[in-house]
C-alpha positions, 0 to 999 in steps of 0.5 A: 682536909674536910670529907663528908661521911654519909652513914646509913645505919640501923634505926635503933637505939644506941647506935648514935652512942656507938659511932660517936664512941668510935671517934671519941677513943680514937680521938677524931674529930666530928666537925659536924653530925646529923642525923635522921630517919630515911624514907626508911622507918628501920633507917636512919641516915648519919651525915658526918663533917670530920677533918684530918689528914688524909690517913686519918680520913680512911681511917675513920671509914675503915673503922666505920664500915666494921661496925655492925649497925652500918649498912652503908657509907658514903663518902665525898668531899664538900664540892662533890656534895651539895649540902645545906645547914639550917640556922635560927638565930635570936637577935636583939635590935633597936630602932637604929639596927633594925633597917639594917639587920633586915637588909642583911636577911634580904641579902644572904636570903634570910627569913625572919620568922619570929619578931617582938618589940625588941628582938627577932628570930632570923631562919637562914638555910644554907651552905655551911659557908652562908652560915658562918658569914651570916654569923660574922654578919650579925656579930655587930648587933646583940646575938642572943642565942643560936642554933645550928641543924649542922650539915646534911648533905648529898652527892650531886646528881650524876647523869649516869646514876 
């Protein structure tokens, strides 16, 4: 079981190292963290993927509302949320792949952003599922390095908001 944890909490400095400490001595497990500043400057905004069971997940929001440096938590699972993930991902290519490499971009919504004679840089921007089938995708070519944003995510929009 997956829920997401949108935490707003105060930008200062060992805050992140507080929350990630609270996981770590409890042995939860953080699927998925981001972290940025708001609209804000004094805020910043932590999105935490976690997945256990159900207890486990109330849990993880009992003990993050006691700390101090958070002024508030959201919670919701995946289908109450949108959420995007940001992908660059390295890849080699020859005269052979490149055709089809590009197709996949064009496919899943890729952007290629950065090309040499023998490599390129694909951008992609998408739920964390894209991403994944995006990956298994390009495992046939030579993936040379990958970086991943992990999730952000917000509720959906609700008329009665």
């Amino acid at each position: 079981m997956n829920r997401i944890f949108s935490v707003l909490v105060e930008n200062r400095s060992g805050v992140l190292c507080k929350v990630a400490g609270l996981f770590s001595r409890r042995c939860f497990n953080i699927d998925s963290l981001a972290v940025g500043e708001t609209d804000d400057a004094q805020v910043s905004c932590m999105t935490i993927v976690s997945s256990g069971t159900k207890q486990t997940l109330e849990q993880i929001e009992k003990q993050l509302n006691k700390k101090l440096d958070v002024i508030k938590i959201k919670t919701f699972e995946s289908h109450q949320a949108v959420s995007r993930e940001l992908m660059l991902v390295k890849v080699k290519y020859n005269k052979s792949n490149r055709r089809d490499i590009m197709e996949t971009c064009e496919v899943m919504k890729a952007e290629i952003v950065d090309m040499s004679k023998n490599m390129m840089m694909i951008q992609i921007c998408d739920t964390p599922e894209k991403i994944k089938l995006m990956l298994s995708m390009l495992a046939q070519v030579s993936i040379v390095e990958v970086a991943r944003t992990g999730t952000l995510a917000l509720s959906k929009c609700m008329e009665a908001e």
